[in-house]
The first five atom37 places (N, CA, C, CB, O) and aatype in JSON, in Angstrom:
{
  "aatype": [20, 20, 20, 20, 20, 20, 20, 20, 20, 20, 20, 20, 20, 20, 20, 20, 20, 20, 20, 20, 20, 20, 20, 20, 20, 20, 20, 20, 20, 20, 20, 20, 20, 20, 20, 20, 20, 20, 20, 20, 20, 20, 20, 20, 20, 20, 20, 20, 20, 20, 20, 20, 20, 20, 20, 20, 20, 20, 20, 20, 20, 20, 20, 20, 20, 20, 20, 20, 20, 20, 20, 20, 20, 20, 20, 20, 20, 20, 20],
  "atom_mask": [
    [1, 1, 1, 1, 1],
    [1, 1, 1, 1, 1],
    [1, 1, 1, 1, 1],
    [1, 1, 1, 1, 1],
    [1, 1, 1, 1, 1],
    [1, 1, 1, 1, 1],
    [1, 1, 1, 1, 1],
    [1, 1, 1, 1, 1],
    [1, 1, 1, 1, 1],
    [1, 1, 1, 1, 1],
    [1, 1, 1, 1, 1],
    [1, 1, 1, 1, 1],
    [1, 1, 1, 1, 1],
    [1, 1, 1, 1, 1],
    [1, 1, 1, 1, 1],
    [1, 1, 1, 1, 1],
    [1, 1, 1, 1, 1],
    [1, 1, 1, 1, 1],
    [1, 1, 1, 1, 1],
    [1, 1, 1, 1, 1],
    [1, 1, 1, 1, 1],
    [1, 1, 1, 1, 1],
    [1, 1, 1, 1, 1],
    [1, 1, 1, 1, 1],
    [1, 1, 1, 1, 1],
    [1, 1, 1, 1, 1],
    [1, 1, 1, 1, 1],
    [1, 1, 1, 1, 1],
    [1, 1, 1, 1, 1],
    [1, 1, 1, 1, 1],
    [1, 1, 1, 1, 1],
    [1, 1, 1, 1, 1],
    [1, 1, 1, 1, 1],
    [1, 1, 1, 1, 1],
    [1, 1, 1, 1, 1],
    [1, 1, 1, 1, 1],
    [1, 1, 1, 1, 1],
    [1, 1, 1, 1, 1],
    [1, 1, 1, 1, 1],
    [1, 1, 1, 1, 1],
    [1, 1, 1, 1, 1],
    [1, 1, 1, 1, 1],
    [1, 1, 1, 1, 1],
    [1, 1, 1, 1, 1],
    [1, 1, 1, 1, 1],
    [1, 1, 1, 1, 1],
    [1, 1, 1, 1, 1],
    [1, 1, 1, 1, 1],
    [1, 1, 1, 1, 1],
    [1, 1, 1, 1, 1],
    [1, 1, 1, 1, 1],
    [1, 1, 1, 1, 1],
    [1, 1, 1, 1, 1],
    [1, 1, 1, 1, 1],
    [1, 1, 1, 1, 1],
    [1, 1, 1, 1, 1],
    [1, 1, 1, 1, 1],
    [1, 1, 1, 1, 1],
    [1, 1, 1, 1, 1],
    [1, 1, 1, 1, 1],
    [1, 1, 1, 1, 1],
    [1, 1, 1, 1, 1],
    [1, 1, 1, 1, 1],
    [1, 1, 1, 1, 1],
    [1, 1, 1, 1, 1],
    [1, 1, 1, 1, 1],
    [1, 1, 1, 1, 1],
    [1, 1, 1, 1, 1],
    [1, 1, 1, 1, 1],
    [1, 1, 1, 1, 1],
    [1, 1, 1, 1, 1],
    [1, 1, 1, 1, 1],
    [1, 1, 1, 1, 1],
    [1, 1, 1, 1, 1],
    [1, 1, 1, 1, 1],
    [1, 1, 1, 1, 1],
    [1, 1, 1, 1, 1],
    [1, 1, 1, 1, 1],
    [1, 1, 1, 1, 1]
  ],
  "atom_positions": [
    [[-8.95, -3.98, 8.43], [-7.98, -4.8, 7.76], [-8.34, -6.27, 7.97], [-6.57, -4.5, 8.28], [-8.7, -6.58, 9.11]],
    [[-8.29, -7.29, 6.96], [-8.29, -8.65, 7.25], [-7.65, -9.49, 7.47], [-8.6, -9.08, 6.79], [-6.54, -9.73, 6.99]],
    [[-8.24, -10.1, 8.25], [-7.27, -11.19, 8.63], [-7.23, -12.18, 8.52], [-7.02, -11.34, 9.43], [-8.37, -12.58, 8.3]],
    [[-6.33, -13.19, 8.55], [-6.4, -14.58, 8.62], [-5.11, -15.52, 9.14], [-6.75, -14.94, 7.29], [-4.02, -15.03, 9.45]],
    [[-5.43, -17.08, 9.18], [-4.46, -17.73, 9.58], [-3.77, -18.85, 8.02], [-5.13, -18.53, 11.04], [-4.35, -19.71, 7.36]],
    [[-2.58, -18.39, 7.96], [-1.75, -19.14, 6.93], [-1.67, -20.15, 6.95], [-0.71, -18.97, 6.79], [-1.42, -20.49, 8.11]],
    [[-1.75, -21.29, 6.07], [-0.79, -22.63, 6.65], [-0.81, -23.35, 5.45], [-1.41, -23.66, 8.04], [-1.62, -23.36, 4.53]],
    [[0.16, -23.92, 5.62], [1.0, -25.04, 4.47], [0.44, -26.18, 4.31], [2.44, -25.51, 4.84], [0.34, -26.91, 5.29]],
    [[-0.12, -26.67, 2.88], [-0.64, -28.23, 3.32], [0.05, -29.04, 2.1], [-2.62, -28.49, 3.36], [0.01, -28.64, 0.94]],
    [[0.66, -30.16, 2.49], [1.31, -31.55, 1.48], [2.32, -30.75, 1.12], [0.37, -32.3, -0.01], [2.95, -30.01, 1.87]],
    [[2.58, -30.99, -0.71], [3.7, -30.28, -1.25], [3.49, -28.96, -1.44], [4.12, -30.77, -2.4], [3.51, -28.65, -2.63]],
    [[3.32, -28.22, -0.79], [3.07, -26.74, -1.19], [2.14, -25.86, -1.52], [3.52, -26.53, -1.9], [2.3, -24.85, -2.21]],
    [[0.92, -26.34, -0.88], [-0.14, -25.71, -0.73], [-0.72, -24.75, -0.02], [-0.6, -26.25, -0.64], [-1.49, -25.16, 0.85]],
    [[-0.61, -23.63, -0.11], [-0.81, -22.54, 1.05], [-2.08, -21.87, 1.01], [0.25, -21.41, 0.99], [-2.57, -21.09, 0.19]],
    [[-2.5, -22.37, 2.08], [-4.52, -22.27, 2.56], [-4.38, -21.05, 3.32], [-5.43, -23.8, 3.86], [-3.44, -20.93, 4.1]],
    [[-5.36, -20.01, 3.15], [-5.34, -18.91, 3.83], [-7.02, -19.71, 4.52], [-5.19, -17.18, 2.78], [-7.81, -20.41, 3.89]],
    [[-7.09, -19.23, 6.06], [-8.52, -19.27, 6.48], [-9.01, -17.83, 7.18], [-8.71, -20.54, 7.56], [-8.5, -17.42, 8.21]],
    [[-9.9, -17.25, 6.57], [-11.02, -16.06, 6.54], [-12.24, -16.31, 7.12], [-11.4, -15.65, 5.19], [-13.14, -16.81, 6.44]],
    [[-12.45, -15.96, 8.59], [-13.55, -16.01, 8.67], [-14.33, -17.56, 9.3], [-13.8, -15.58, 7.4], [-15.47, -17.75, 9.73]],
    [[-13.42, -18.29, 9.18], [-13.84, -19.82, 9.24], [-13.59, -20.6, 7.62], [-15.69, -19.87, 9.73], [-13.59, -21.83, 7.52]],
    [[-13.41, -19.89, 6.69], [-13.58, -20.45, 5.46], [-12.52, -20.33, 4.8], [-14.54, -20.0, 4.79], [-11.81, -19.35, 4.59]],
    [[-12.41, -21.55, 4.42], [-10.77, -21.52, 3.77], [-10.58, -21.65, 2.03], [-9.86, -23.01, 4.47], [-11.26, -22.32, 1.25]],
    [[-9.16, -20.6, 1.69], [-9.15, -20.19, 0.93], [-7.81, -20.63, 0.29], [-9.53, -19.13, 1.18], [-6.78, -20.83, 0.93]],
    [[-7.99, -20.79, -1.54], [-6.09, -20.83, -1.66], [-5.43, -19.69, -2.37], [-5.47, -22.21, -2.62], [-5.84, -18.88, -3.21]],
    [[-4.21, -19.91, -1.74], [-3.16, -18.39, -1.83], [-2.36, -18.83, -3.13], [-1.84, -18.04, -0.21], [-1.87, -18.01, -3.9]],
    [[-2.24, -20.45, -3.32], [-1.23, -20.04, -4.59], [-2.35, -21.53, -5.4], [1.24, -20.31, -4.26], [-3.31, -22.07, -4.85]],
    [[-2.04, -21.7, -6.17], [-2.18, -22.77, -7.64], [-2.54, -24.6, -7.26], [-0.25, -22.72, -8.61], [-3.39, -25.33, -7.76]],
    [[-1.2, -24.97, -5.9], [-1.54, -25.73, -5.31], [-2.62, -26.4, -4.56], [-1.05, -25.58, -5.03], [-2.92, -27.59, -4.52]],
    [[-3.19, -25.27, -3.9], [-4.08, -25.47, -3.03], [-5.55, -25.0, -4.15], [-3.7, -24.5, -1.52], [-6.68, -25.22, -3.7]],
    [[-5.42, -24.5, -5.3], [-6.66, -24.08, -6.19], [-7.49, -25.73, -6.29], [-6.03, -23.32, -8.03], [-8.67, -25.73, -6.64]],
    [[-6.95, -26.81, -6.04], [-7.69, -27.7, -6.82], [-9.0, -28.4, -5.48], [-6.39, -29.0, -7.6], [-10.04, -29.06, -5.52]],
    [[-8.25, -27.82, -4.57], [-9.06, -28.14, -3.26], [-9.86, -27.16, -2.47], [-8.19, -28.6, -2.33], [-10.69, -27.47, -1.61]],
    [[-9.51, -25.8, -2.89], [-10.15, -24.69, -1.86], [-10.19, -23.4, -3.13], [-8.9, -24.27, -0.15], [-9.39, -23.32, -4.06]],
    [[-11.44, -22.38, -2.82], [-12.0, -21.44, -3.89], [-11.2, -20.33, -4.14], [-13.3, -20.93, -3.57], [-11.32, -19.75, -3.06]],
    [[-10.47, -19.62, -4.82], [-9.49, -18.81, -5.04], [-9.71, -18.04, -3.54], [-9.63, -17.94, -6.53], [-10.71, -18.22, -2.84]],
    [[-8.53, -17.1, -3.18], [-8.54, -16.14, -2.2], [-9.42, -14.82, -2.89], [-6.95, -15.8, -1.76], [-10.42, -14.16, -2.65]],
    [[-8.67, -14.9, -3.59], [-9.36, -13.83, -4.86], [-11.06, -12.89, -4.51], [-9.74, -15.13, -6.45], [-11.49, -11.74, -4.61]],
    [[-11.43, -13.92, -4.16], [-13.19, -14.13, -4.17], [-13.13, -12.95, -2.88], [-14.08, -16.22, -3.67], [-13.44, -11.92, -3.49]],
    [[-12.98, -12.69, -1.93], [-13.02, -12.32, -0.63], [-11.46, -11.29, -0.38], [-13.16, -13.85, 0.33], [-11.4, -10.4, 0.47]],
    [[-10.87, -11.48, -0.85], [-9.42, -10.79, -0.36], [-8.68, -10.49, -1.92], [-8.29, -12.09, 0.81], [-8.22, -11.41, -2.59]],
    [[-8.65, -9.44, -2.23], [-8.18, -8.8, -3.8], [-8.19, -7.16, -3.69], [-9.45, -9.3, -5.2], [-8.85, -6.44, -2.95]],
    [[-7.21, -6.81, -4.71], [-6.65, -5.79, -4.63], [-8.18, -4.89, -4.84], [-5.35, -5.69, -5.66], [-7.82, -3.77, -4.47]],
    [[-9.14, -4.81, -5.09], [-10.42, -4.12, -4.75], [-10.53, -3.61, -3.18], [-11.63, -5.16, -5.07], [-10.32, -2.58, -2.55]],
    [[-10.9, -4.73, -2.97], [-11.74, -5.1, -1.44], [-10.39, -4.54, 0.05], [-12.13, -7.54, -1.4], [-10.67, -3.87, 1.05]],
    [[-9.0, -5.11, -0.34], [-7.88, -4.93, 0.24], [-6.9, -4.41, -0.41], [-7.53, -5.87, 0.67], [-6.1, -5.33, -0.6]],
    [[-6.36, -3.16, -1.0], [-5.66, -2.51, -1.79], [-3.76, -2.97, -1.27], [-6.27, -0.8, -1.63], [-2.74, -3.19, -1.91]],
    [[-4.01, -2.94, -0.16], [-2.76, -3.01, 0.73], [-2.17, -4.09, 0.77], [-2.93, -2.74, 1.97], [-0.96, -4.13, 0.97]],
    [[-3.04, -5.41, 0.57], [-2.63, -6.44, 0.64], [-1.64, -6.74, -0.39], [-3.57, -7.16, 0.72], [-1.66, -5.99, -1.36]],
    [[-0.62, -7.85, -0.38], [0.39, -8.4, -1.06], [0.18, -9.78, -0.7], [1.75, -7.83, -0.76], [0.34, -10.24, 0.43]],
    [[-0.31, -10.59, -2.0], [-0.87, -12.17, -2.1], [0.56, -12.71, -2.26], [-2.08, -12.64, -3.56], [0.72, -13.64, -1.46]],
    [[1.65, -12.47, -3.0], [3.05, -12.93, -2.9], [3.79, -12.8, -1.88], [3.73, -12.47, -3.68], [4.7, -13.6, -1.69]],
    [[3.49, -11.62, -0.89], [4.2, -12.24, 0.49], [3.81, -13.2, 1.22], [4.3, -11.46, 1.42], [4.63, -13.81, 1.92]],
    [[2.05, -13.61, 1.2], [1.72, -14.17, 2.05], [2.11, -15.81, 1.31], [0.27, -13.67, 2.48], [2.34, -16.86, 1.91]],
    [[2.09, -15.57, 0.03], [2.92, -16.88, -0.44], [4.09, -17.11, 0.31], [3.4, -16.8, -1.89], [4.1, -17.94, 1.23]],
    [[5.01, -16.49, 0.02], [6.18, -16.74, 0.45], [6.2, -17.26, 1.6], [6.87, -15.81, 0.42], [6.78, -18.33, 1.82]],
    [[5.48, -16.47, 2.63], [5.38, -16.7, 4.33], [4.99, -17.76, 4.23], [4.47, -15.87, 5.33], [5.53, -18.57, 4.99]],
    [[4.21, -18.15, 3.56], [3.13, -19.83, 3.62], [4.2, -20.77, 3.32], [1.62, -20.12, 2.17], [4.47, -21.59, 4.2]],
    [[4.9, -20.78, 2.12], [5.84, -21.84, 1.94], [6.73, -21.77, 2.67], [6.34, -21.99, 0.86], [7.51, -22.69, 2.42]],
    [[7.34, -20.66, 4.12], [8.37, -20.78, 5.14], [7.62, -22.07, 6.37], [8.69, -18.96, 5.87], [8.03, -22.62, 7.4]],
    [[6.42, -22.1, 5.61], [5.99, -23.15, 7.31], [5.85, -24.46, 6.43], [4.0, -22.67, 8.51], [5.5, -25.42, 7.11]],
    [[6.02, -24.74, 5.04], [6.04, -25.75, 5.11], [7.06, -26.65, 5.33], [5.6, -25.87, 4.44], [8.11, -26.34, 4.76]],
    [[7.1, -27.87, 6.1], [7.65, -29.23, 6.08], [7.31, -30.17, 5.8], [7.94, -29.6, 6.79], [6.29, -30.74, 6.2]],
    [[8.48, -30.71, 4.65], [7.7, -31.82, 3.56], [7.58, -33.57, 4.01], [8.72, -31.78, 1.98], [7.2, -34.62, 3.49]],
    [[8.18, -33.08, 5.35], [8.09, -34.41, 6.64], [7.12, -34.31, 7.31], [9.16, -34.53, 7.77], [7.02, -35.42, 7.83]],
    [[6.12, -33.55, 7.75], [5.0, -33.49, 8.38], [3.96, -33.8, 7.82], [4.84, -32.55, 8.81], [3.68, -33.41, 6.69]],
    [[2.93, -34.83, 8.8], [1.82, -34.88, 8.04], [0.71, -33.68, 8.52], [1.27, -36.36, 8.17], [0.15, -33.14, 7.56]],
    [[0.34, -33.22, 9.75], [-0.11, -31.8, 9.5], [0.59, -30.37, 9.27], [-0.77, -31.6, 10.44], [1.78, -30.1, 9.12]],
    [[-0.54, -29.54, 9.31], [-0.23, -28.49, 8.6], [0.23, -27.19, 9.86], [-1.61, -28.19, 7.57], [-0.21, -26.74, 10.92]],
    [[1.44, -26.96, 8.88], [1.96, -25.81, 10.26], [0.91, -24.3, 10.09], [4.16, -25.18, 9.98], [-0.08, -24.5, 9.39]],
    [[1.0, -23.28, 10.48], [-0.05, -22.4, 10.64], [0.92, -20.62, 10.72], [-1.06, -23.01, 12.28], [2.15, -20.64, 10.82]],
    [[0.32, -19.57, 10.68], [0.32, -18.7, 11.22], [-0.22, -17.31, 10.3], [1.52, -18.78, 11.74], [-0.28, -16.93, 9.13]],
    [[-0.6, -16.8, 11.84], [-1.56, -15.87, 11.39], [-0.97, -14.42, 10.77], [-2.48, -15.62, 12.6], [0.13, -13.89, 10.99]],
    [[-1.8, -14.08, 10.14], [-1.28, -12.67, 9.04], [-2.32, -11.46, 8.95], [-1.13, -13.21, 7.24], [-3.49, -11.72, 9.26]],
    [[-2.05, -10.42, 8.64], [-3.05, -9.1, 8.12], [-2.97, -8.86, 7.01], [-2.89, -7.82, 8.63], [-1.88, -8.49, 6.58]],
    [[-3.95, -8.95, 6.25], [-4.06, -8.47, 4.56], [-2.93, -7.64, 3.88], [-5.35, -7.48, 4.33], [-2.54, -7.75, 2.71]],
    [[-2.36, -6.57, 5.11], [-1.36, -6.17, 4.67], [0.37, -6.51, 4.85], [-1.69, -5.2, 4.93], [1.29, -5.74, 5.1]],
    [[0.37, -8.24, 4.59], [1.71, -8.5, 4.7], [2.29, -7.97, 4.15], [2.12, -9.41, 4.55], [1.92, -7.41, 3.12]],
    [[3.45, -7.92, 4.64], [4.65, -7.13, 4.25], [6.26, -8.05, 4.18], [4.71, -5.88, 5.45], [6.56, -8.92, 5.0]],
    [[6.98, -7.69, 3.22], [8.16, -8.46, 3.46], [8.87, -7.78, 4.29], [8.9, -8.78, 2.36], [9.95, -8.21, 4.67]]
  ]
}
């Protein structure tokens, strides 16, 4: 199963990091980091759910912070 660490960046950008290499989970973060898609997709990880780990991602953001809050997940989040 894969893993990675979540985290929130600016207005709503949710960076998954794989491996050392970071990835984006929703639209926000597409303009700065290479889809998740590439490495983590319903192929490769059947189990996984990319909308929970959204969700989870936008629970750490704060739109008062200038870094990025974090936490780690398994491909197969779950709500």
């Amino acid at each position: 199963m894969a893993q990675g660490e979540v985290r929130c960046e600016g207005a709503g950008a949710i960076v998954i990091n794989i491996d050392g290499a970071d990835y984006a989970v929703n639209g926000m973060a597409s303009r700065r980091y290479p889809p998740i898609q590439r490495v983590w997709n319903p192929t490769t990880f059947p189990e996984s759910n990319l909308d929970s780990i959204i969700v989870r991602g936008l629970t750490l953001c704060d739109w008062g912070l200038t870094r990025p809050s974090t936490l780690a997940l398994n491909a197969a989040a779950r709500n």
